[in-house]
C-alpha positions as CSV (number, residue, x, y, z in Angstrom):
1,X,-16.8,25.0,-7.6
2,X,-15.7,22.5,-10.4
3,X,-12.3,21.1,-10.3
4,X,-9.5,22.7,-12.9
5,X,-6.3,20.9,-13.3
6,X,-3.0,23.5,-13.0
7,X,-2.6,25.6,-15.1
8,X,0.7,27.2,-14.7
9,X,3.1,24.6,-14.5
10,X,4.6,25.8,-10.5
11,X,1.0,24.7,-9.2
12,X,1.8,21.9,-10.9
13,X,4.9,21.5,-9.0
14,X,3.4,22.2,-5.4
15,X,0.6,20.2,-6.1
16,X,2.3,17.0,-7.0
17,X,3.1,14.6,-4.5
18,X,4.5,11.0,-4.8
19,X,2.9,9.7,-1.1
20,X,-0.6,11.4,-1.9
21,X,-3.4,8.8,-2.0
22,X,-6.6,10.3,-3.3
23,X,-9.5,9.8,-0.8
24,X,-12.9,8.8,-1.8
25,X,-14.5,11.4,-4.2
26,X,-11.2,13.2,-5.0
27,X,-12.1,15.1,-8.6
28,X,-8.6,13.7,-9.8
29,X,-9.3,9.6,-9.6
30,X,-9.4,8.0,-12.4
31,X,-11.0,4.4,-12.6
32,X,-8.4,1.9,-14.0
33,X,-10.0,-1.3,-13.1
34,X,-10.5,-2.2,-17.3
35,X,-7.2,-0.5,-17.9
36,X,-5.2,-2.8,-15.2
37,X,-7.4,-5.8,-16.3
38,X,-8.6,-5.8,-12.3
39,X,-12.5,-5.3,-13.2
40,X,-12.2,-8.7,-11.0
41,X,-9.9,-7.9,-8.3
42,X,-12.9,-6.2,-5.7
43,X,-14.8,-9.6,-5.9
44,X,-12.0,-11.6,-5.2
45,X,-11.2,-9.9,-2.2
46,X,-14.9,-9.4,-1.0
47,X,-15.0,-13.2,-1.2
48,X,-12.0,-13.4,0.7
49,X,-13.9,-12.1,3.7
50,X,-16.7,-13.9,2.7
51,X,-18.7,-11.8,0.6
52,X,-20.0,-12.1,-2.5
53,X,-20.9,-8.7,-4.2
54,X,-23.2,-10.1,-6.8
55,X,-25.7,-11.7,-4.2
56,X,-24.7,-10.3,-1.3
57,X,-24.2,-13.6,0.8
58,X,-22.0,-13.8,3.6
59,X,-19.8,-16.5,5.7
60,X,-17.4,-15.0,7.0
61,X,-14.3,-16.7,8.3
62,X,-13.4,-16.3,11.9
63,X,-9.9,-15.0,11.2
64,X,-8.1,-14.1,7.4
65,X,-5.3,-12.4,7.3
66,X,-4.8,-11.1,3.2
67,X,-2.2,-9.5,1.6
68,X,-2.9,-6.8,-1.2
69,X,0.3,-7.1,-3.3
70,X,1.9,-4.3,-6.3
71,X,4.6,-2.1,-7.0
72,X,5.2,1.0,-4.6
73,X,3.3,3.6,-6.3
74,X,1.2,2.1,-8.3
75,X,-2.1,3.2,-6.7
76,X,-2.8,0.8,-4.3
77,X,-3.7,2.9,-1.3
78,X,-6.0,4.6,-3.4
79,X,-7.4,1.6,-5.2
80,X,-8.0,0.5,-1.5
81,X,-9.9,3.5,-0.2
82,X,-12.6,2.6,-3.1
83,X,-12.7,-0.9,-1.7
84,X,-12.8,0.3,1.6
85,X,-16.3,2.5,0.6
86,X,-17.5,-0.8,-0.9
87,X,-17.0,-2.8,1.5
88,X,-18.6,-0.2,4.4
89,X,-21.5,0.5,2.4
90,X,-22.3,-3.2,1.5
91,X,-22.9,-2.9,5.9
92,X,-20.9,-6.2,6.1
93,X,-18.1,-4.7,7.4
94,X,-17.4,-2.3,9.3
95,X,-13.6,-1.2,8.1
96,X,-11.1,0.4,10.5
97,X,-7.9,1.9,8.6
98,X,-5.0,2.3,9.9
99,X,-2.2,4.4,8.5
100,X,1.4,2.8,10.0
101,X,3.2,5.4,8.2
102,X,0.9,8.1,10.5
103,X,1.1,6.5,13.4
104,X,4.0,4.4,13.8
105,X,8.4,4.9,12.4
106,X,8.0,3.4,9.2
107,X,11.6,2.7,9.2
108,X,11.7,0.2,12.7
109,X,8.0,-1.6,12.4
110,X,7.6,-4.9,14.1
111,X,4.3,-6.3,15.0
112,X,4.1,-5.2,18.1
113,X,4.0,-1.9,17.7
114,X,1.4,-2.4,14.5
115,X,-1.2,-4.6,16.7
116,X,-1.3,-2.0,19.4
117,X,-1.9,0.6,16.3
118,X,-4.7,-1.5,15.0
119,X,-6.8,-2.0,18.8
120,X,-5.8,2.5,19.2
121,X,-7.8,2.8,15.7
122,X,-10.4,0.5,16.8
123,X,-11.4,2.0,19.9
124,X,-10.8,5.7,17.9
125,X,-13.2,4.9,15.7
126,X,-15.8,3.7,17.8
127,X,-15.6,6.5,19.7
128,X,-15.4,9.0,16.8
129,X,-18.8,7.1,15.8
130,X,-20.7,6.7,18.9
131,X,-20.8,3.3,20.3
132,X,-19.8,2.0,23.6
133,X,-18.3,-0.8,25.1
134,X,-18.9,-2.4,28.6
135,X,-16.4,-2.5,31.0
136,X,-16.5,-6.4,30.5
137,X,-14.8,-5.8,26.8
138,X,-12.4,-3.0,28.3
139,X,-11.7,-4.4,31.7
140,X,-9.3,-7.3,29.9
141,X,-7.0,-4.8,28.4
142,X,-6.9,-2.4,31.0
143,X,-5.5,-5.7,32.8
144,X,-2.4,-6.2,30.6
145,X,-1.6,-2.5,30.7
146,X,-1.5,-2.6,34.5
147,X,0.3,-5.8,34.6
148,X,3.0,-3.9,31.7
149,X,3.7,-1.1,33.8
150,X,4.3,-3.0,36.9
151,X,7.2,-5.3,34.8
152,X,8.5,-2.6,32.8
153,X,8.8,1.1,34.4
154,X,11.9,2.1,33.7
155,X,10.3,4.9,31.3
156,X,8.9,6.8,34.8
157,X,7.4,9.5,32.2
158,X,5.5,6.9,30.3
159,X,4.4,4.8,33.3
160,X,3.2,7.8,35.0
161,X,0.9,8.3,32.4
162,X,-0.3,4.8,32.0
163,X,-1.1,4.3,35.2
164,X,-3.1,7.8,35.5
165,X,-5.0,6.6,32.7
166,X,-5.6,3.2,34.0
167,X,-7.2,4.8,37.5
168,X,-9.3,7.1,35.2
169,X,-10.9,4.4,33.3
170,X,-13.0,6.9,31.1
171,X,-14.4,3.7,28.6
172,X,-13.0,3.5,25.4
173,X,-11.7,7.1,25.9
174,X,-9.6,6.1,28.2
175,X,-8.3,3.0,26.6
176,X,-7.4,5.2,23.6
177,X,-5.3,7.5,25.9
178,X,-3.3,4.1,27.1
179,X,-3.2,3.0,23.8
180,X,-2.0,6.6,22.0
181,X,0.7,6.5,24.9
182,X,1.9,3.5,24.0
183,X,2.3,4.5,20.0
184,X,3.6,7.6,20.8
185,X,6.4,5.9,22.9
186,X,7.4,4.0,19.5
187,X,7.6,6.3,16.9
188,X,9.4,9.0,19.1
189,X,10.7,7.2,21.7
190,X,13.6,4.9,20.8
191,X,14.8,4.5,24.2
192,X,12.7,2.4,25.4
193,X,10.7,0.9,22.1
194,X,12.6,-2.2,22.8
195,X,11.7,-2.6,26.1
196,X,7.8,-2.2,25.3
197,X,8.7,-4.8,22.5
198,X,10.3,-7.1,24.6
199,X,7.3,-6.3,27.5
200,X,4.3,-6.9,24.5
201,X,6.0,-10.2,23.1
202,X,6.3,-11.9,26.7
203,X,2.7,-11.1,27.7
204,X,2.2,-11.3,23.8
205,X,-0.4,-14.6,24.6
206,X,-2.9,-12.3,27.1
207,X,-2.7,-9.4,24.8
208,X,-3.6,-11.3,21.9
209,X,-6.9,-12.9,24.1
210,X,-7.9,-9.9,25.3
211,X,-7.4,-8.0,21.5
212,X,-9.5,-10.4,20.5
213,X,-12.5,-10.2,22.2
214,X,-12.2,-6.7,22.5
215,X,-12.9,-7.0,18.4
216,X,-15.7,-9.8,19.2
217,X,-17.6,-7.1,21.6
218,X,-17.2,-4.9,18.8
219,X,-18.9,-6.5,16.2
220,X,-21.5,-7.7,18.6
221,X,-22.3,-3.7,19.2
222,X,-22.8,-3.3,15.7
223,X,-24.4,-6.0,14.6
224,X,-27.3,-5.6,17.9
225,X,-27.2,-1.7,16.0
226,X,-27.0,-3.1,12.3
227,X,-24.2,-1.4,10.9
228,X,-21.7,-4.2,10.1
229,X,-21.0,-7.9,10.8
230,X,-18.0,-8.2,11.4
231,X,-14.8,-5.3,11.9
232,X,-12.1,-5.8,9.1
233,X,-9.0,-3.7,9.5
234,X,-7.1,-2.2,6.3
235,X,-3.5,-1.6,7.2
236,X,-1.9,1.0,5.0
237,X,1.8,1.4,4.4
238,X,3.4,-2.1,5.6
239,X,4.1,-2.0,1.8
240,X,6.7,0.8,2.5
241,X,8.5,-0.8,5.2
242,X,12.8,-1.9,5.2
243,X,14.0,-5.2,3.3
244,X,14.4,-6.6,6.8
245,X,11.4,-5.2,8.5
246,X,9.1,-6.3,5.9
247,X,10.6,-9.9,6.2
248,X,10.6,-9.7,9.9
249,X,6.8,-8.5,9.6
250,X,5.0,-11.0,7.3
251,X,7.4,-14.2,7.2
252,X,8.9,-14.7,10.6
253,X,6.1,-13.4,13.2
254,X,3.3,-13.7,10.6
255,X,2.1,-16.4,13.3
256,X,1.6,-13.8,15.5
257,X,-0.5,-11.4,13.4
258,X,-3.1,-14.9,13.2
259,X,-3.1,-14.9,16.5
260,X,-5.4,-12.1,16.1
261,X,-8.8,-13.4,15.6
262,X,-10.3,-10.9,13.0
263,X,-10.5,-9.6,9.6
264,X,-7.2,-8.3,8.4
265,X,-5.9,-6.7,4.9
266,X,-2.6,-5.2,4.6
267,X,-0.5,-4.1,1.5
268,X,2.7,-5.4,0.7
269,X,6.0,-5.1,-1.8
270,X,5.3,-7.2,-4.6
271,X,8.6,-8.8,-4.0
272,X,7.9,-10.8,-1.1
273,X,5.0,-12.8,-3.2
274,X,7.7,-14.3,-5.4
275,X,10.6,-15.0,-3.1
276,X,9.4,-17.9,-2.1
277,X,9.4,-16.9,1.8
278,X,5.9,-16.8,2.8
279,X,5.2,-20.6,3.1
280,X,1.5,-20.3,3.1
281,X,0.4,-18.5,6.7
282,X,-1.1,-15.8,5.0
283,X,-3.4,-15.3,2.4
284,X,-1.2,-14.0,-0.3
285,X,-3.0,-14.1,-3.6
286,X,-4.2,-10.7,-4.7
287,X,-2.3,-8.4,-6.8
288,X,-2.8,-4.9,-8.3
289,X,-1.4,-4.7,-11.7
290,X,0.2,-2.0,-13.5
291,X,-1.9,0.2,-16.1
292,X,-1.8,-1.8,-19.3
293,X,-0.5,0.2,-21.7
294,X,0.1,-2.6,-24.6
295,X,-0.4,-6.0,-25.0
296,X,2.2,-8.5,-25.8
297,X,2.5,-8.6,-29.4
298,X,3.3,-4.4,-28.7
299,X,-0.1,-3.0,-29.8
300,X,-1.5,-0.3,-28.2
301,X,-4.3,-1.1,-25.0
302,X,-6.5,1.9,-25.4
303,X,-7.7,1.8,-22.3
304,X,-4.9,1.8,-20.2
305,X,-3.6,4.6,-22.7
306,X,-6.9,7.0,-21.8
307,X,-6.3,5.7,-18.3
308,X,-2.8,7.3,-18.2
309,X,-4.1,10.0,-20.2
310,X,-6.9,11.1,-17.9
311,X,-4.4,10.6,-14.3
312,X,-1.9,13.2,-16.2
313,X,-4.3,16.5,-17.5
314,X,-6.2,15.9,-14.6
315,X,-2.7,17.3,-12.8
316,X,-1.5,19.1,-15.6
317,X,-3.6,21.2,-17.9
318,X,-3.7,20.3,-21.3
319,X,-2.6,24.2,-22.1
320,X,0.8,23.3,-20.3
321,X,2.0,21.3,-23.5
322,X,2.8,22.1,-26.7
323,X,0.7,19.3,-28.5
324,X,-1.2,16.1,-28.1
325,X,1.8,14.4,-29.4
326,X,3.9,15.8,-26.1
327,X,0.7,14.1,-24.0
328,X,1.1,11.0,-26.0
329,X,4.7,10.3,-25.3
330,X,5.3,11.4,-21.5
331,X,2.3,8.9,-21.4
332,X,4.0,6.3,-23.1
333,X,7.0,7.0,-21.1
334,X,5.4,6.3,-18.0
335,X,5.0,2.7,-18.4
336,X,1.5,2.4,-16.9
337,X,2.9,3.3,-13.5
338,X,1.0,6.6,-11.9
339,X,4.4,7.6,-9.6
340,X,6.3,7.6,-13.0
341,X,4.0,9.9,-14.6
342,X,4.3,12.2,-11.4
343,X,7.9,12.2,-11.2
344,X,8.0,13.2,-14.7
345,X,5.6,15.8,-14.1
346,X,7.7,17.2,-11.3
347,X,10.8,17.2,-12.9
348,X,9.4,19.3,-15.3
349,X,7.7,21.8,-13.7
350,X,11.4,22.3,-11.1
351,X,13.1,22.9,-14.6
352,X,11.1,25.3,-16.8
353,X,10.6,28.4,-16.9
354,X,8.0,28.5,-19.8
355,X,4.5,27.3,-19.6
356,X,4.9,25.3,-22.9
357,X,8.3,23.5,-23.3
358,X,8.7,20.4,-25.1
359,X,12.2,20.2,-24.5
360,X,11.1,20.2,-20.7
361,X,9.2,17.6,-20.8
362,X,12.0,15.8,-23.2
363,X,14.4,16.2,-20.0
364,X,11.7,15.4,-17.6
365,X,11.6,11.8,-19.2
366,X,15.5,11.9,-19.2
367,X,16.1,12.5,-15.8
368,X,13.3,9.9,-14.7
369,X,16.0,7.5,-16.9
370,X,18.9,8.8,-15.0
371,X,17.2,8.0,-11.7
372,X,17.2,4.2,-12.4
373,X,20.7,4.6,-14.1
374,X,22.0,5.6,-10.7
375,X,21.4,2.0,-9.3
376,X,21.2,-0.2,-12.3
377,X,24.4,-2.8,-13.0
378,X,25.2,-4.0,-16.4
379,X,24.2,-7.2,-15.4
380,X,20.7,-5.7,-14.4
381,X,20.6,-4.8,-18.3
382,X,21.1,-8.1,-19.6
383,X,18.4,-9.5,-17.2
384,X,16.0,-7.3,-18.2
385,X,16.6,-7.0,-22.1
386,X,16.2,-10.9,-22.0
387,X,13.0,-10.6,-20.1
388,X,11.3,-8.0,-23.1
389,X,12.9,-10.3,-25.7
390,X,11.3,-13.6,-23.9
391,X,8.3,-12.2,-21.6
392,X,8.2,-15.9,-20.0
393,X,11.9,-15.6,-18.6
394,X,12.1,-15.8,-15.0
395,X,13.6,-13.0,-12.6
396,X,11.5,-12.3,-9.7
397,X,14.2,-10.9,-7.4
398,X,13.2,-7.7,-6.1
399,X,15.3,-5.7,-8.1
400,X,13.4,-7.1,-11.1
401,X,10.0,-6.2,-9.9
402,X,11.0,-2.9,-9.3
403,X,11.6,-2.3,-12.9
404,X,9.1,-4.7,-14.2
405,X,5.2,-3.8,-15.2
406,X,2.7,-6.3,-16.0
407,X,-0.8,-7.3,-17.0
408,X,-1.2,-10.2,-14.5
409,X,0.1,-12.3,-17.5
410,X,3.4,-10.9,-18.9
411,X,5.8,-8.6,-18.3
412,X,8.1,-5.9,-19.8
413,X,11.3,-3.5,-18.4
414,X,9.9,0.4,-18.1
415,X,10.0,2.2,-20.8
416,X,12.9,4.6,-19.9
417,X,14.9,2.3,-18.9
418,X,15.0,1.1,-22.7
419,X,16.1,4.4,-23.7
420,X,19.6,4.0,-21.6
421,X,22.7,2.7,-23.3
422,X,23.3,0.2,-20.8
423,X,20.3,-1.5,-22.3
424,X,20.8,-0.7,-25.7
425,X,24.6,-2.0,-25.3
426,X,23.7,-4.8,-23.1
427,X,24.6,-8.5,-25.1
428,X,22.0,-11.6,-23.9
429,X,24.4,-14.8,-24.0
430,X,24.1,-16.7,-27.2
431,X,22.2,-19.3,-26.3
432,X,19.4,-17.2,-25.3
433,X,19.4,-14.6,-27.9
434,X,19.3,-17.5,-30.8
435,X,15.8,-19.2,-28.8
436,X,14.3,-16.3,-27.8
437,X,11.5,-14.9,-30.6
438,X,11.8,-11.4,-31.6
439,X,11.1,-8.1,-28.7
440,X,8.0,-6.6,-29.4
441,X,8.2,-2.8,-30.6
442,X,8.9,-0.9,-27.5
């Protein structure tokens, strides 16, 4: 059956959902590569990884660890699942994604915990797709699990279980059952998560080894079957993590996630590409831009405006508003950004009680405003009304970015935030406002 957008604006309403990532083939994606001015950004990764799309050559590095930067909701998971298809098809790779936010407590995520995700996946997916692994590959791990349980066993429950599981063997089905164990234990069991993390990091230098060539007699498997080269692992939702998580993650015990000899890609808050913190361990060069929705002299970018137009009626049927004007402006409103647009959307369809409402959708745009109102100082106004009136001022704080869309090149505040009277109020200090050319029609 074809797809049909909503059209009574409650399925609207129970079909919207901010976390959603589209998978491969979904009727609602929308390509955006020309309107985000990323028709490049797939290549750049490939080669990363060292692939080039256009000839298909490959030299792949023995270990890259790459960061996809861009703003929390701005499509990268989905972006990532297309890359993902590329990538497997192109039989280079043979990707293993991993979900943290699935598998692991999104809100107390070290490394530890997210390597021990990433070998679970591995083996999950290898048995999910038929191959098998000598003991010789398995017999390593199994090793640190036994030594791990003989250390740490306070957790009789868990131990137990590990140790039946070690005596089982099973192949990789019984690896995954130590592995899921051990995952499990971290997302629910708070008790003793810091005792496994404490356990992990002080055999972390045998874990790492044997990791590690579990993932080398991987990819010899399927390259002696020729479905892929090499294994490179997409990790979804370190992006999402806590301010001190995420700095714990990728800056402090990044040298830990190199320790890890394969192919790596995981998303991350745009912020942390700016502060300064990174200091060059990992590859930290690609970003996903916002939808384009002008350029910087304030004209219209058609694209990025069909772009916008396309993600929205494909959620909300055109019949839903009252004219192509109404489409227009909770488009504009937006600012390029697909969460935006489905926050609007929601707020909508929780308020109306009418299939057509302009006025809705009027408040819908006002209480997406009054969302960034709730956090926004009036010193946050003046930053960010001298940013649109000189797009090369600095500001890359993460409070900034947060409100900040771009085209790679420039950037502007949202939209709604322009509409509040903190911004309209807000005074830039002389100086400033007497060097600064003329803001650009909003």
């Amino acid at each position: 059956m074809a797809y049909a957008p909503p059209k009574h604006i409650l399925e609207v309403l129970q079909k919207i959902e901010y976390e959603e990532a589209l998978p491969d083939g979904d009727p609602r994606y929308v390509e955006t590569q020309e309107a985000r001015g990323s028709e490049k950004t797939f290549a750049r990764l490939a080669r990363k990884f060292g692939w080039d799309p256009a000839s298909n050559a490959f030299f792949a590095p023995n270990v890259k660890h790459v960061l996809f930067f861009g703003h929390i909701g701005s499509g990268k998971t989905t972006e990532l699942r297309r890359y993902a298809g590329k990538l497997n098809d192109s039989k280079r790779f043979y990707v293993v994604e991993v979900d943290v936010l699935a598998k692991l407590d999104r809100n107390n995520l070290q490394y530890t915990e997210a390597l021990m995700a990433m070998a679970e996946t591995l083996l999950e997916r290898l048995n999910a797709d038929g191959y098998s692994l000598g003991d010789d590959a398995l017999a390593p791990v199994r090793s640190w699990f036994a030594t791990a349980i003989q250390t740490r066993a306070t957790n009789r429950e868990l131990s137990a279980e590990l140790k039946t599981g070690i005596q089982a063997g099973g192949g990789i089905p019984g690896i995954v059952k130590l592995f899921a164990g051990f995952t499990t234990a971290f997302k629910t069991g708070s008790s003793q998560k810091s005792e496994w993390r404490q356990e992990i990091r002080n055999g972390f230098t045998t874990l790492a080894v044997a990791f590690s060539n579990l993932i080398r007699s991987a990819e010899a498997e399927l390259k002696r079957v020729g479905r892929a080269e090499r294994v490179l692992f997409l990790i979804d939702g370190t992006d999402k993590m806590r301010g001190e998580d995420t700095q714990q993650f990728f800056v402090q015990d990044a040298e830990q996630l190199l320790a890890i000899q394969t192919l790596a890609l995981y998303t991350a808050p745009l912020h942390l590409k700016y502060d300064g913190s990174l200091g060059g361990k990992l590859d930290a060069d690609i970003v996903l831009p916002m939808i384009k929705l002008q350029e910087r002299d304030g004209s219209p970018f058609q694209p990025g405006l069909a772009a916008m137009h396309d993600l929205l009626l494909r959620r909300a049927d055109r019949s839903l508003f009252a004219s192509d004007a109404e489409v227009a402006r909770l488009v504009r409103f937006s600012g390029g950004h697909p969460r935006a647009k489905c926050c609007a959307c929601s707020n909508c369809a929780a308020r109306s009680r009418r299939t057509r409402s302009t006025r809705r959708w009027c408040s819908a745009i006002e209480q997406l405003a009054s969302d960034y109102r709730y956090f926004l100082k009036p010193a946050d106004y003046v930053l960010l009304k001298a940013i649109d009136t000189h797009p090369a001022h600095g500001g890359n704080d993460e409070q900034a970015h947060q409100l900040l869309y771009n085209d790679g090149t420039w950037r502007r505040s949202h939209p709604v935030v322009r509409t509040l009277e903190g911004y309209q109020l807000a005074v830039l200090p002389t100086a400033e406002a007497a060097s600064a050319p003329a803001a650009p029609p909003a």
